[in-house]
C-alpha positions as CSV (number, residue, x, y, z in Angstrom):
1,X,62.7,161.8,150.9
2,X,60.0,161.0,153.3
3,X,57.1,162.6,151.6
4,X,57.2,159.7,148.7
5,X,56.0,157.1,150.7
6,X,52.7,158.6,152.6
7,X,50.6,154.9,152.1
8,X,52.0,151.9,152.1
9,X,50.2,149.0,150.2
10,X,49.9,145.4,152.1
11,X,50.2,144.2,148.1
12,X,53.5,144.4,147.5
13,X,54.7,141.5,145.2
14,X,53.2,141.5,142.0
15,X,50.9,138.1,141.6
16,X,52.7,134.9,140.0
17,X,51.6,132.2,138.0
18,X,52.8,128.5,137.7
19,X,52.5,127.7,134.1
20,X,54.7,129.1,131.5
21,X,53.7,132.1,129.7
22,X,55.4,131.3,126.6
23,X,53.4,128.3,126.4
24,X,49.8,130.1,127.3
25,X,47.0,130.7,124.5
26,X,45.6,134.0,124.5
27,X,42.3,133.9,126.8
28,X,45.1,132.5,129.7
29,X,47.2,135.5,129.0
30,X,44.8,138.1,129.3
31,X,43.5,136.6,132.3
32,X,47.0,136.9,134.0
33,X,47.5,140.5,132.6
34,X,44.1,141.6,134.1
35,X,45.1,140.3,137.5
36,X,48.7,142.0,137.7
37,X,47.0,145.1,136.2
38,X,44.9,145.0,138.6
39,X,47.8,144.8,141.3
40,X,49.9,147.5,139.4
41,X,46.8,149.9,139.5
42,X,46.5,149.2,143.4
43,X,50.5,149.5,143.9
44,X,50.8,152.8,142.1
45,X,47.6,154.2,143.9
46,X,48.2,153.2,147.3
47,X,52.1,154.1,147.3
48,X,53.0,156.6,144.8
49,X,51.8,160.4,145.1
50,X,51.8,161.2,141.7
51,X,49.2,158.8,140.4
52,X,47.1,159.0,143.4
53,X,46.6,162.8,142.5
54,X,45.8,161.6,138.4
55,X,43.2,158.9,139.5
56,X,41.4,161.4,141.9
57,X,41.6,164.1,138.9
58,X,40.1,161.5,137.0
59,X,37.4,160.7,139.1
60,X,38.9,157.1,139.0
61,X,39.8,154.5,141.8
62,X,41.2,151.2,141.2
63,X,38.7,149.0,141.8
64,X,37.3,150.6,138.7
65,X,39.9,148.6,136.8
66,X,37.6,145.1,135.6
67,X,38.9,144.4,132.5
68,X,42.0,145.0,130.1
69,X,39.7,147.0,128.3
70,X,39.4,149.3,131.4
71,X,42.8,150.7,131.2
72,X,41.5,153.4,128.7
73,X,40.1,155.0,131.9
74,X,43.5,155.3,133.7
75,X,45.7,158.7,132.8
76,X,48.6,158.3,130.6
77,X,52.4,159.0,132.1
78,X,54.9,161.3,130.1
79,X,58.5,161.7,130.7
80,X,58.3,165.0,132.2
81,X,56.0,164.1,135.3
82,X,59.2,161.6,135.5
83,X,61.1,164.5,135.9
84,X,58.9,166.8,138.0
85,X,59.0,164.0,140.2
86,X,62.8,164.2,140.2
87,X,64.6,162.0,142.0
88,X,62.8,159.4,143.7
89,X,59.3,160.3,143.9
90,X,57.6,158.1,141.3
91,X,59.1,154.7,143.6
92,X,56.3,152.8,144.8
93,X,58.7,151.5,147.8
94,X,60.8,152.6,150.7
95,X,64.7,153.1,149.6
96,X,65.6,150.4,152.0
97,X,63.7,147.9,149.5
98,X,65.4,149.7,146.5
99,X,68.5,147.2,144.8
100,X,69.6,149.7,142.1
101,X,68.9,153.1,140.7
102,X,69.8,153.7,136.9
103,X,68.8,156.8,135.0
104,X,68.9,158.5,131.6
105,X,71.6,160.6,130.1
106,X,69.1,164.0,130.8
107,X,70.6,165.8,128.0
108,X,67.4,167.2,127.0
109,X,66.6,168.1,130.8
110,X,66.5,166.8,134.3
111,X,67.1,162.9,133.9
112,X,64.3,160.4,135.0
113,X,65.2,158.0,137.5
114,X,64.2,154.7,137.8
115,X,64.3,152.1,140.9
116,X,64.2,148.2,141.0
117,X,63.8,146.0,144.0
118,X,65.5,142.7,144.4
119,X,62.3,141.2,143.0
120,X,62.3,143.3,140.1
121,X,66.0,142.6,139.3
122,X,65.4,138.9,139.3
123,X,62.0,139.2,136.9
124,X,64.3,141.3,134.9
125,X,67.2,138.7,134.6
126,X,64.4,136.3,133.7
127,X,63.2,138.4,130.9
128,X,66.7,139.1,129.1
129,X,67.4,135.0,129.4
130,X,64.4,134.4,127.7
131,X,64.8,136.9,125.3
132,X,68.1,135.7,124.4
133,X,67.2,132.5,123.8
134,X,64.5,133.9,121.3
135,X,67.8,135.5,119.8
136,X,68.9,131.9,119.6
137,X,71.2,132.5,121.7
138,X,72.6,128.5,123.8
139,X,73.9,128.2,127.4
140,X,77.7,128.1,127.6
141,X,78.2,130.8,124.6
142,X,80.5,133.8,124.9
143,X,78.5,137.1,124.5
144,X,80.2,140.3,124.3
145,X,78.3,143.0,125.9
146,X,79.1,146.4,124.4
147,X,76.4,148.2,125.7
148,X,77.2,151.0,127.9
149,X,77.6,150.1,131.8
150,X,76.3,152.6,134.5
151,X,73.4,154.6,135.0
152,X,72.6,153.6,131.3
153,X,70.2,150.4,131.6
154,X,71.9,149.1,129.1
155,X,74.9,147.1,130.2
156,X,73.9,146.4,133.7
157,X,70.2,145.0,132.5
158,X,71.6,142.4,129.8
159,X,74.3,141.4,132.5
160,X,72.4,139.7,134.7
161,X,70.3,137.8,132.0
162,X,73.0,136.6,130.3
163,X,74.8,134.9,133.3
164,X,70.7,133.9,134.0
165,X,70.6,131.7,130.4
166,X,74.3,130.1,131.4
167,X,76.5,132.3,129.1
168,X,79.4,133.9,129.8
169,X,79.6,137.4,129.6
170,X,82.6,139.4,128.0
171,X,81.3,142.9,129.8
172,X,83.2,145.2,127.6
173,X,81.0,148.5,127.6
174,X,81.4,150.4,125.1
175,X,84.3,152.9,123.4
176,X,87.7,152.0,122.8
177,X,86.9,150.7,119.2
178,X,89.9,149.1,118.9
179,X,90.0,147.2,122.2
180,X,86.8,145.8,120.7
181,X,88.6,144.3,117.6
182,X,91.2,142.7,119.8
183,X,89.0,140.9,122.6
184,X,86.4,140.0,119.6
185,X,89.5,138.2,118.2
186,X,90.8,137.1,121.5
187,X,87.7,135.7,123.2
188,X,86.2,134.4,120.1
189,X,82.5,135.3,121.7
190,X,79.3,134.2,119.9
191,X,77.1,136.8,120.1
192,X,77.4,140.7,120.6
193,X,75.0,142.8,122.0
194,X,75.1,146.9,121.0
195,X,73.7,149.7,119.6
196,X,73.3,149.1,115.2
197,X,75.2,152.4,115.0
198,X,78.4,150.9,117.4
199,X,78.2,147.6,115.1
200,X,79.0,149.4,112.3
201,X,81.5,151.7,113.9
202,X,83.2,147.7,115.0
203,X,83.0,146.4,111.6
204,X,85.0,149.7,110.1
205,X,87.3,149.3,112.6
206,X,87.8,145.4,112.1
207,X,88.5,146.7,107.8
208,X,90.6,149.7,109.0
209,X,93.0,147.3,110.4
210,X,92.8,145.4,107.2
211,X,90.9,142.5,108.6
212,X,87.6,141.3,107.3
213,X,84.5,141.3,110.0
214,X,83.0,138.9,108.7
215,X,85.8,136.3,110.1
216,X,85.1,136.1,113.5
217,X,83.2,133.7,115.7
218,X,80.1,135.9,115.8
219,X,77.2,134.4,114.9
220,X,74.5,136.7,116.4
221,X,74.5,140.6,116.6
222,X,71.7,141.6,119.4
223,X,70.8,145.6,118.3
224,X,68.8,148.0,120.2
225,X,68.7,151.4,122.1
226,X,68.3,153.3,118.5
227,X,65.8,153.3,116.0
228,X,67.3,151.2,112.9
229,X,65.9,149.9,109.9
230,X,65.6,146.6,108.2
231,X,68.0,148.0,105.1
232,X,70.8,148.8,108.4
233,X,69.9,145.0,109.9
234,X,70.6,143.7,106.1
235,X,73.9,146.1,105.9
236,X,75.6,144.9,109.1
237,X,74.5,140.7,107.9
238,X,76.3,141.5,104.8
239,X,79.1,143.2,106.4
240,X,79.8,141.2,109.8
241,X,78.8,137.9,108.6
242,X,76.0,136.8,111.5
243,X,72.3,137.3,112.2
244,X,71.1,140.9,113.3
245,X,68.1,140.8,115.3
246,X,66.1,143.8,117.3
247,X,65.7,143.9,121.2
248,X,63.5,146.8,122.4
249,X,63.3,148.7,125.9
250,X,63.5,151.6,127.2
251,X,64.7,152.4,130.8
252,X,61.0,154.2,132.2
253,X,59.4,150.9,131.5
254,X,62.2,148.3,132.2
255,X,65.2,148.6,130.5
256,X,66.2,146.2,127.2
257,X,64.3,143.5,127.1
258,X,60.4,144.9,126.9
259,X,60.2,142.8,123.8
260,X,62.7,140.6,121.4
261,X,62.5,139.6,117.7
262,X,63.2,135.8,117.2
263,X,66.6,134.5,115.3
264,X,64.0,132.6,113.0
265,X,61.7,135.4,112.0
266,X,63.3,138.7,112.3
267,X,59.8,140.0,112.1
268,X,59.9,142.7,114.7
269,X,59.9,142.3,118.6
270,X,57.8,140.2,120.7
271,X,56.6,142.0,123.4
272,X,56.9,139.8,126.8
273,X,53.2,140.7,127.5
274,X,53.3,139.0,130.6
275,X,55.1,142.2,131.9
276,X,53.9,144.6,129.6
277,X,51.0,145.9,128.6
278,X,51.2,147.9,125.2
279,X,48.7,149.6,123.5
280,X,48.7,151.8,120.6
281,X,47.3,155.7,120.4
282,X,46.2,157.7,117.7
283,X,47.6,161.8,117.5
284,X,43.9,162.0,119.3
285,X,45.2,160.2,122.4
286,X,42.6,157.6,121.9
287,X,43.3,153.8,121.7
288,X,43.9,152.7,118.1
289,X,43.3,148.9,117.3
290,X,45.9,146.3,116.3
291,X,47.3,146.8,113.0
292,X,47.7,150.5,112.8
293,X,50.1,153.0,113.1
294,X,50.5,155.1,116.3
295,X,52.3,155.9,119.5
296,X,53.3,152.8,121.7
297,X,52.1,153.3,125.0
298,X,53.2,151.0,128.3
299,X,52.1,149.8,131.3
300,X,54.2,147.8,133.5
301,X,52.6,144.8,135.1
302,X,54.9,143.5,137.6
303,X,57.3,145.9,138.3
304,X,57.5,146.8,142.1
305,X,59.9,149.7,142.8
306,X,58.6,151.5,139.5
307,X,55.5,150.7,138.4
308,X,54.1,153.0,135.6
309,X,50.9,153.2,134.2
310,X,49.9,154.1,130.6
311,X,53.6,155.6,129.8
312,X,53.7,157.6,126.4
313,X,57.0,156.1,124.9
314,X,57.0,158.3,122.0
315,X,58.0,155.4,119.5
316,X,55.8,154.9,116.5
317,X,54.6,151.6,115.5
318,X,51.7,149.4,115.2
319,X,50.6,145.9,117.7
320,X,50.5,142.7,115.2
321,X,49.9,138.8,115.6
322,X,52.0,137.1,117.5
323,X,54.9,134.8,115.5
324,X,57.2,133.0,117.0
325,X,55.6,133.3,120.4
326,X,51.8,133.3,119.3
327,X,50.0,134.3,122.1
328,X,52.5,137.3,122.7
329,X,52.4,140.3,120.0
330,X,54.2,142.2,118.3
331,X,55.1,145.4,117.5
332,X,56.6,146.2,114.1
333,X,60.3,147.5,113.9
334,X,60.1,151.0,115.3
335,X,61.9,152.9,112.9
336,X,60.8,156.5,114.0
337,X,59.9,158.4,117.1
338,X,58.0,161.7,117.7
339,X,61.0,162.8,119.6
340,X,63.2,162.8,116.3
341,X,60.7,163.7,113.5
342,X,61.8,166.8,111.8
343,X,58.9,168.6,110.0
344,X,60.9,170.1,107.3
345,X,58.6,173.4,105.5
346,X,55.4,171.3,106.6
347,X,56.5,167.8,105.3
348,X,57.6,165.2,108.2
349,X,60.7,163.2,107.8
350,X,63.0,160.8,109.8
351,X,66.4,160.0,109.9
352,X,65.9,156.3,109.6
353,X,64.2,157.3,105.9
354,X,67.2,159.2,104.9
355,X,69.1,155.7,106.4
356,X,66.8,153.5,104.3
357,X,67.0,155.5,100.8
358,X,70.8,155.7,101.5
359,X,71.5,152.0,102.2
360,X,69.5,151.6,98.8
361,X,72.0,153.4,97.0
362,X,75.7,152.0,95.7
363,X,78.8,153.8,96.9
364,X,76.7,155.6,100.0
365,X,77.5,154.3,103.4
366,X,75.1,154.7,106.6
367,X,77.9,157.2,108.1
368,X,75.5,160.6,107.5
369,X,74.2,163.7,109.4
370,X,71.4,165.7,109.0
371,X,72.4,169.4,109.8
372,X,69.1,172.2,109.6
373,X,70.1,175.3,109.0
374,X,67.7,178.7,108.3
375,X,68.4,180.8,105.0
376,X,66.3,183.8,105.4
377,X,62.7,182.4,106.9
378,X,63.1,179.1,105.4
379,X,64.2,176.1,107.0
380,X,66.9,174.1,104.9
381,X,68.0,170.2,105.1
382,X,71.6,169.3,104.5
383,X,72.5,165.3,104.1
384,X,76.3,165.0,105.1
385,X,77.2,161.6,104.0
386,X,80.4,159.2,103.5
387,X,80.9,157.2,100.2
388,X,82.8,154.2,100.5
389,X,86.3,154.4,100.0
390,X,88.2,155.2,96.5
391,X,85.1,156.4,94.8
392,X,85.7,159.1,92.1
393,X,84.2,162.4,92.5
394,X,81.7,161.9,89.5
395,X,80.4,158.3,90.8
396,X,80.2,160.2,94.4
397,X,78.1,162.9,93.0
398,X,76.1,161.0,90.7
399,X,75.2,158.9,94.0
400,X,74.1,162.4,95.9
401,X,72.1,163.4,93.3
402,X,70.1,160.5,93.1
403,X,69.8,160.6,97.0
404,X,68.1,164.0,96.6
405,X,66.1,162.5,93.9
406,X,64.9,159.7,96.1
407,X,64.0,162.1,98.8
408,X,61.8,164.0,97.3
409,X,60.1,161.5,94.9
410,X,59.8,159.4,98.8
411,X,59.6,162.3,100.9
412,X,58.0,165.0,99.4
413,X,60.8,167.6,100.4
414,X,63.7,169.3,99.0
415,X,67.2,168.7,100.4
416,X,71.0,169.1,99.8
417,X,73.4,166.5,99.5
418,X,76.7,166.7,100.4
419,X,79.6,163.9,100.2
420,X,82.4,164.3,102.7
421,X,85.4,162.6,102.6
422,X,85.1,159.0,104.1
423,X,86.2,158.5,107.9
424,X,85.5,162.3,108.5
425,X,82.0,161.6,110.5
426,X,81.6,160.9,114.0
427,X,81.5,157.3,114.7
428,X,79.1,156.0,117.0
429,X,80.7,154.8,120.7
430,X,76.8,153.7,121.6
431,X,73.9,155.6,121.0
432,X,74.8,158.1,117.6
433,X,73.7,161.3,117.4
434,X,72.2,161.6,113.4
435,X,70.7,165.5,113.6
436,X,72.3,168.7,114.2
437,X,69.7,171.9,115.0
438,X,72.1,174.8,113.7
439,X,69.4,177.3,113.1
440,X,69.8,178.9,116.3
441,X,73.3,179.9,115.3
442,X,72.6,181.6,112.0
């Protein structure tokens, strides 16, 4: 399309630095971020349509931008003016600079379609090593990479970082459960990298076959691409023997590997802010300090073919100290997002609540739906869930009463409960679809 490049920017590589930014303190952090936002601000003005139409509505240019704190002025970006500008009109470079394209699934609507340069495939590789090796993750280990390969940014990003940190990668994609079983046992890897929900689909798998997860060579499990909580992390430790820790991304901003919980703290993700610039919003769109709860917003500080500014993410979470990697923060375990919040007869709920109460519970398994239904003008909520195998009926129904309990003691809402027999839920084969809208069928 010729009409997405009508400037072209002499700046086109994003400004580097010599020292490490793992080992920075926080005044030398900021100062790199305000340069490269600086340069982002410029890039996406000078090359992309879109945002040069936003500034001008704004009344803002970017040498406006002269300090972090500045970025409040600049608009926010939503997934759907990614998709108005469907395919390739957000890229802030001509195609002939472009590497690889990946997109989302666009199940909900046109997809959104992202662009990297050579430049920003390398930074990329470079950010997934060093996120593995906050994973704990060593040079020379096997990793089995059961993220999804394609337009998905799933398998593809990790790839490259993995061969980046020395491993070897076992690129598997995911499906085919039982293949799984047989090259985990096979090629004895170290680590696996999918979704929580697949793990679990793996480790039923491994006990369907009458052998016990939990004796393999795995010793890390690296989870992402689904909102999970700390009661799933401490189901899949118990069940496949290893440590479970979060990577977070999401393919408008990078891909995996926007920000990594350590091996040693498992305290929520780092975010690489040397890349990323997150802030937090309130329902008021207005910037919400560190500490409380909000909606994570990014923008992207060295990106080249895609560089976005202010991007409305749609998780919920809050911005806390830095751990591990002190001068980077981090964002606590995003466990909900706008996007899947039911508001049930005025009271909002998420499925990672209902996953949280469950886990909580003996003889209930994480294998559940959440199908909505309408009887008469009224909304209804109906918990499908697995108990593990062998229990009898009474035990099973004393455990779905008690899970109704919990939910509305937790909750504040009414819903039903219903055990069905084990194995006769969909199993994950990535990212696992937990609600089912049926009102429009009644």
């Amino acid at each position: 399309m010729t009409d997405t490049m009508p400037l072209r920017s002499e700046h086109s590589v994003p400004p580097t630095t010599g020292a490490d930014p793992e080992a920075m303190d926080r005044a030398a952090l900021e100062a790199l971020q305000l340069e490269r936002l600086q340069w982002t601000v410029r890039h996406a003005y000078d090359n992309v349509p879109l945002y040069r139409t936003k500034f001008e509505a704004a009344g803002i240019v970017p040498d406006d931008i002269r300090s972090l704190a500045d970025v409040e002025k600049l608009p926010f970006t939503t997934k759907e003016d990614l998709r108005s500008a469907y395919p390739f009109g957000m890229f802030a470079v001509p195609m002939d600079q472009v590497r690889r394209i990946h997109a989302s699934s666009g199940t909900t609507g046109r997809p959104t379609v992202v662009g990297y340069t050579a430049g920003d495939l390398d930074r990329w590789a470079d950010i997934i090593a060093r996120s593995l090796r906050a994973a704990g993750v060593q040079p020379g280990w096997k990793v089995h990479n059961a993220y999804g390969y394609g337009l998905f940014t799933g398998g593809l990003g990790v790839h490259g970082g993995i061969e980046r940190l020395g491993c070897v990668v076992i690129p598997v994609s995911g499906g085919q459960t039982a293949r799984q079983v047989q090259l985990i046992r096979d090629f004895e890897p170290d680590v696996i990298m999918c979704t929580p929900s697949y793990l679990l689909t793996i480790a039923d798998a491994f006990e369907e076959q009458g052998l016990d997860p939990r004796q393999t060579t795995l010793k890390v499990a690296i989870c992402g691409a689904e909102p999970w909580t700390n009661e799933m992390r401490r189901e899949l430790e118990h069940r496949v023997g290893l440590k479970a820790v979060d990577i977070y991304g999401l393919s408008e901003v990078m891909g995996p590997g926007v920000g990594m919980e350590s091996v040693e703290t498992q305290d929520g993700p780092h975010i690489w802010e040397d890349h990323f610039l997150p802030e937090i919003i309130g329902d008021d769109l207005q910037r919400l300090p560190d500490g409380e709860h909000g909606e994570l917003v990014f923008t992207t500080l060295t990106k080249e073919a895609f560089p976005v500014i202010r991007y409305r993410t749609r998780d919920l979470t809050r911005l806390l100290p830095g751990s591990a990697h002190p001068a980077m923060r981090r964002i606590e375990k995003i466990t909900g997002r706008n996007d899947d919040m039911i508001i049930l007869r005025g009271v909002n709920l998420f499925p990672t609540q209902i996953e949280e109460i469950a886990l909580e519970i003996e003889h209930l398994t994480p294998h559940f739906i959440l199908e909505l239904t309408k009887r008469g003008r009224m909304d209804e909520l109906t918990v499908k869930i697995e108990c593990t195998p062998g229990v009898e009926r009474h035990t099973s129904e004393s455990a779905a009463l008690i899970l109704q309990l919990r939910i509305k003691e937790r909750i504040g809402t009414t819903v039903d409960v219903e055990i069905v027999p084990t194995g006769s839920l969909p199993r994950s084969e990535g990212k696992y679809k937990r609600v089912y809208d049926l009102r429009e069928q009644g």
